[in-house]
C-alpha positions, 0 to 999 in steps of 0.5 A: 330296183324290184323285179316288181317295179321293173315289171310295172315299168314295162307295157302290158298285152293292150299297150303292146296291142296299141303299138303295132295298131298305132303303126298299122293304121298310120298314115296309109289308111287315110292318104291312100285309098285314092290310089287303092279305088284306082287300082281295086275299085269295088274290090277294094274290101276283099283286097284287106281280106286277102292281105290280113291273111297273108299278114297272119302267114308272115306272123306266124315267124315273128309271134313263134320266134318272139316268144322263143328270143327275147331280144329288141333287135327283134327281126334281125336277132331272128335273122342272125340266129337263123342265118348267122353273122354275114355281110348279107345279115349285116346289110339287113341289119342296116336296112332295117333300121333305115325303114325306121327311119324313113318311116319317121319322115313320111309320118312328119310329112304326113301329119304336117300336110294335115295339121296346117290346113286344119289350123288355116295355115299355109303349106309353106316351106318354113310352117311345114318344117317347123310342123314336121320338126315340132312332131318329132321333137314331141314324140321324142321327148315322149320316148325319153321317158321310157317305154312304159309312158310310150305305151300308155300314150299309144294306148290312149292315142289308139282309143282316139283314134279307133273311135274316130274310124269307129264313128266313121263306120257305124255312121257311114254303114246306114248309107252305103249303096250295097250295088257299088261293093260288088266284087268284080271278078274278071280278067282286068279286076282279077290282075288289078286285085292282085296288084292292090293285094301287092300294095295294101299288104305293106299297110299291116308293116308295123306288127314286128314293133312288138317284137323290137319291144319284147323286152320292155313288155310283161311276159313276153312268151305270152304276150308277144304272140297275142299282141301280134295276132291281136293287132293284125286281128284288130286292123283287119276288121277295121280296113275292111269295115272302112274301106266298106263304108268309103266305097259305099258312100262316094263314087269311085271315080269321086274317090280316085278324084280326091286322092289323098283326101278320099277317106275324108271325102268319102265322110262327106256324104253321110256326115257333111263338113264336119265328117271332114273335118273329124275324119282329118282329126282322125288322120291327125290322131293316126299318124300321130301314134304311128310316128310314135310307135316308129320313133320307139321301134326305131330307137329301140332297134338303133340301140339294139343292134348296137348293142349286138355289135353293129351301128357305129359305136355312137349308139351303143350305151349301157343304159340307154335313156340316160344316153339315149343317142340311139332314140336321137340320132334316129330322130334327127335322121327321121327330120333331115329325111323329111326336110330335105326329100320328096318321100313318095318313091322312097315310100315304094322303096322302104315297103320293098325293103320290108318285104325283103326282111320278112322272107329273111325271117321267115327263112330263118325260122324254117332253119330255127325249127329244130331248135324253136320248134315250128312247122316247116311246110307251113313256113313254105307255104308262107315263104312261097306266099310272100315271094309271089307278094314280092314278084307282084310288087316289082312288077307293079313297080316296074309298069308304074313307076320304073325310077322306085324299080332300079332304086329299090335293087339299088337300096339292096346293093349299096346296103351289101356294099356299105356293109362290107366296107363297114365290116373291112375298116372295123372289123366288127361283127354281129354278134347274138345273145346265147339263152 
């Protein structure tokens, strides 16, 4: 094959773009502005602000060290450059994948709870499971063909998606009450901002996609620092102009009331019954193309990682989509997740564990400096950002919800612990590419 047909093969800067946008603005813009009215109520919009911009600090590590380290594995071939081969960057290799995988079943579930009411169908056991089995095996299927066909269907899904949340705004914006987007600065709304930052900011966990696909995108050392900042760009304004437009229209108490519907309740108002109806197609569409972006991001990385020297032996293959039991197996995990648990204490988990592997890199990139250059007070900065992000979101966890607390640490340790058993029985280690 050509160097030119392998690059024609590959995704460009907007496909890339459309990847981390399509995982951004999954699943959370439409099922959790309930809790967000609950917890920020008027400064719901200067709460996307505040974690757009802590968003761009944590990016700053991934769009550096991507353009620097062409690698699938993305994070964790950072991590293990930065920290080297240990049972602590092994146990993050493991976690980071689970993420994926337990991203996959939230998305299904998701898309599911939304399709069978829209089609006028019960939400028994067997039409759910057969909706969030039917998803994954789609976007499965889709993946099988490689990545160029994944980011021109992401591409595509994204445009559908943002003109939906686009029609929201511009419609939505001529009724808004302007009195009811004041910002409210006192003490109780100034902790309770704080908590919704905490929150909110897992929903920009999708912009490192790009990174565990840089070496399926058309010049990467461009492309992938613009694709992230792109994208974080792109889905900040999109949050705040959304969040504007719902907070507006429907009362908060209206919006706390209607919970994972809000955002489709908020369209009421301006746009009746078919403003619900269309903004549950967008939420369709959304979590759509975040199930796709997470099913390729986690494939790629079970395949990765592999091939680095970690998974089990099953995963690592030579050419991977004509062996894909990377893309497979991470796909039947994704299924059995969704069938067999409840996923919203599972959800707090994963955004925990994510948080934990961004500082990780971070860190990584602060020892990476003198050999991929950086600005190391600036990733202190970043650092100490982050970790106060992370001490919000426990203690969030621990006034809330007490069970995701002691389960999130408990996720931590069994990943140390099953690493190192892995690492005594096989004796295998991680090992990076030079270059």
């Amino acid at each position: 094959m050509s160097q030119k047909e392998s690059a024609g093969k590959k995704m460009g800067l907007w496909e890339a773009v459309a990847l981390a946008v399509g995982s951004m603005i999954g699943a959370s813009i439409f099922s959790i502005f309930g809790l967000g009215a609950e917890i920020a109520g008027p400064n719901l919009p200067l709460v996307f602000v505040i974690s757009g911009l802590l968003a761009f600090l944590v990016a700053y590590s991934y769009a550096h060290l991507g353009a620097r380290i062409i690698s699938n594995a993305g994070p964790m071939e950072f991590i293990l450059r930065g920290m080297g081969d240990g049972v602590l960057s092994g146990a993050l290799s493991i976690l980071t994948w689970l993420t994926y995988v337990v991203s996959i079943a939230l998305f299904a579930k998701g898309f599911a709870g939304y399709l069978l009411p829209l089609l006028g169908f019960e939400t028994r056991p067997l039409a759910t499971a057969l909706a969030e089995g039917g998803v994954i095996l789609l976007f499965m299927g889709l993946n099988f063909f490689g990545s160029a066909t994944v980011g021109r269907a992401e591409f595509f899904i994204v445009l559908l998606k943002l003109a939906v949340l686009g029609l929201f705004v511009i419609l939505g914006l001529w009724s808004v009450h302007p009195e009811w987007l004041q910002p409210a600065f006192d003490a109780e709304h100034g902790r309770k901002l704080v908590d919704a930052v905490a929150v909110f900011f897992l929903s920009y966990m999708g912009f490192g996609l790009v990174t565990n696909a840089s070496e399926n995108i058309r010049d990467p050392e461009q492309n992938v620092p613009r694709a992230i900042y792109s994208s974080i760009a792109i889905v900040t304004v999109v949050y705040v102009l959304v969040s504007m437009v719902a907070v507006g229209n429907l009362p908060l108490d209206e919006l706390r009331k209607a919970s994972d519907f809000a955002l489709a309740e908020a369209a009421r108002p301006f746009l009746g019954d078919f403003g619900y109806v269309l903004v549950s197609l967008g939420a369709l569409f959304s979590i759509a193309s975040a199930l796709n972006a997470t099913l390729y991001g986690g494939a790629n990385i079970a395949y990765a990682l592999a091939r680095e020297g970690e998974l089990p032996e099953v995963f690592e293959r030579k050419a991977w989509f004509s062996a894909p039991e990377g893309l497979y197996v991470t796909a039947f995990l994704g299924l059995l997740f969704a069938l067999l648990f409840n996923m919203n204490g599972i959800a707090s988990i994963t955004s925990a564990v994510f948080m934990a592997i961004y500082l990780f890199v971070i860190w990584s990139h602060y020892r990476l400096v003198p050999s991929y250059g950086g600005n190391r007070p600036f990733l202190l900065l970043a650092l100490v950002a982050l970790m106060t992000v992370f001490g919000v979101l426990l203690q969030y966890q621990w006034h809330t919800n007490r069970t995701a607390f002691h389960a999130t640490w408990l996720t931590f340790a069994a990943a140390i612990a099953f690493e190192a058993l892995y690492r005594k029985i096989t004796r295998r280690r991680l090992r990076r590419r030079r270059g």
